[in-house]
N, C-alpha and C positions, 0 to 999 in steps of 0.2 A: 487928025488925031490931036488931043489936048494932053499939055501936062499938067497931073493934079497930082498933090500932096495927099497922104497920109499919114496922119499924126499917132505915135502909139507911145507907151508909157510903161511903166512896171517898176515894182522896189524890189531891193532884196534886204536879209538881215545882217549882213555882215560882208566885207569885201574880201572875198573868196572867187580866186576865177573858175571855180567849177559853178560857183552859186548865180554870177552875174552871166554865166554863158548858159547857164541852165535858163535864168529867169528873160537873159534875151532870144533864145529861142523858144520859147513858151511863147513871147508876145508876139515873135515874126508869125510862126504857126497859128496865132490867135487871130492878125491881121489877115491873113492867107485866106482859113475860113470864114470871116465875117463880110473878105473881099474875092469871090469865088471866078473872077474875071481875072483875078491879078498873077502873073504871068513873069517870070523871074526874063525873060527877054524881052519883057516892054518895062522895065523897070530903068529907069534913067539915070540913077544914082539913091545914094540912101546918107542920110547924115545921124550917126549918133552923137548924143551925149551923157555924159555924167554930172551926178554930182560930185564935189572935190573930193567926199569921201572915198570916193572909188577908183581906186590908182592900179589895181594887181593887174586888167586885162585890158583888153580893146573888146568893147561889146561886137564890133563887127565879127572880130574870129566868131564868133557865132554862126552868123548870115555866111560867112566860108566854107562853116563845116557843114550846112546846110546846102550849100553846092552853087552858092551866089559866085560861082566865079568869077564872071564876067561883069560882075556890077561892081560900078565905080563907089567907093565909100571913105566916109573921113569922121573921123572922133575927134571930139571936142569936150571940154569940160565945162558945164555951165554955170553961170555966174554965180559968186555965192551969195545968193539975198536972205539977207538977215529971216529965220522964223521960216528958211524955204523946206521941201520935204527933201529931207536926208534919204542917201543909200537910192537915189531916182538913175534911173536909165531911159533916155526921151530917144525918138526916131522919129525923123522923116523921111518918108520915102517919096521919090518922085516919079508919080505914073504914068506913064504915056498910053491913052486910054481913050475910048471914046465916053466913058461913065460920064453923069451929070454930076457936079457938083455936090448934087443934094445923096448921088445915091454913094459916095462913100462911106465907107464906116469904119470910124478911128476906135482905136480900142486900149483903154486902161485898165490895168489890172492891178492886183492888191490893193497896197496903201494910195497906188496914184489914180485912182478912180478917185478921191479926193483934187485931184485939178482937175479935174472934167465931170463932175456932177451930172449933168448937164444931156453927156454921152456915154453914160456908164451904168 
C-alpha cells in the first residue's frame, strides 16, 4: 500500500466558526465523494490550514465532528503572501491506498477553484 496526498481547498466569507466548520465539511464530504475509495481508517493523517485571517476555530473540529476520531491532525496558518486569496482553508490528507497517482481527485471549491484552475 502507497501513501498518497489529497489536496482540497475552500473560502469562506467571514471568520465565523460555524461558517469555517460548515465550509470545512463541505470540502471533507466533497473529497469523500470525488474519492469513493477513501476510507476514514486508511487515512494517515490530515494537515489543515488557514489563512491569517481565520483565527475563531481549528478547521479540524470539523473532520471530529465528522467522526475522524482516530485520525491524527494539525492546523497551521499559512504563509501570508502578499495578493494571496483571503478567508482560504487548505487540506492535506494523507492516504494509505492502493489508487494511482493519476486517479486521485483533489477538489476546490468556491473562490479557491481559483488556485487549481487546472482541477476544478
Amino acid at each position: 500500500m502507497t501513501n498518497r496526498g489529497i489536496r482540497g481547498a475552500t473560502t469562506v466569507d467571514t471568520d465565523q466558526p460555524d461558517r469555517i466548520l460548515a465550509a470545512t465539511q463541505e470540502l471533507l464530504e466533497a473529497i469523500s465523494r470525488a474519492n469513493p475509495a477513501l476510507r476514514t481508517e486508511d487515512i494517515a493523517s490530515a494537515f489543515f490550514t488557514t489563512t491569517d485571517d481565520l483565527v475563531s476555530v481549528h478547521p479540524a473540529l470539523a473532520a471530529r465532528q465528522m467522526g475522524w476520531d482516530h485520525v491524527p491532525m494539525m492546523c497551521a496558518c499559512e504563509i501570508p503572501v502578499p495578493g494571496g486569496l483571503p478567508c482560504c482553508i487548505r487540506v492535506l490528507i494523507h492516504w494509505n491506498t492502493d489508487c494511482a497517482q493519476s486517479a486521485i481527485r483533489h477538489i476546490y471549491l468556491h473562490e479557491a477553484a481559483k488556485l487549481r484552475p487546472d482541477l476544478s
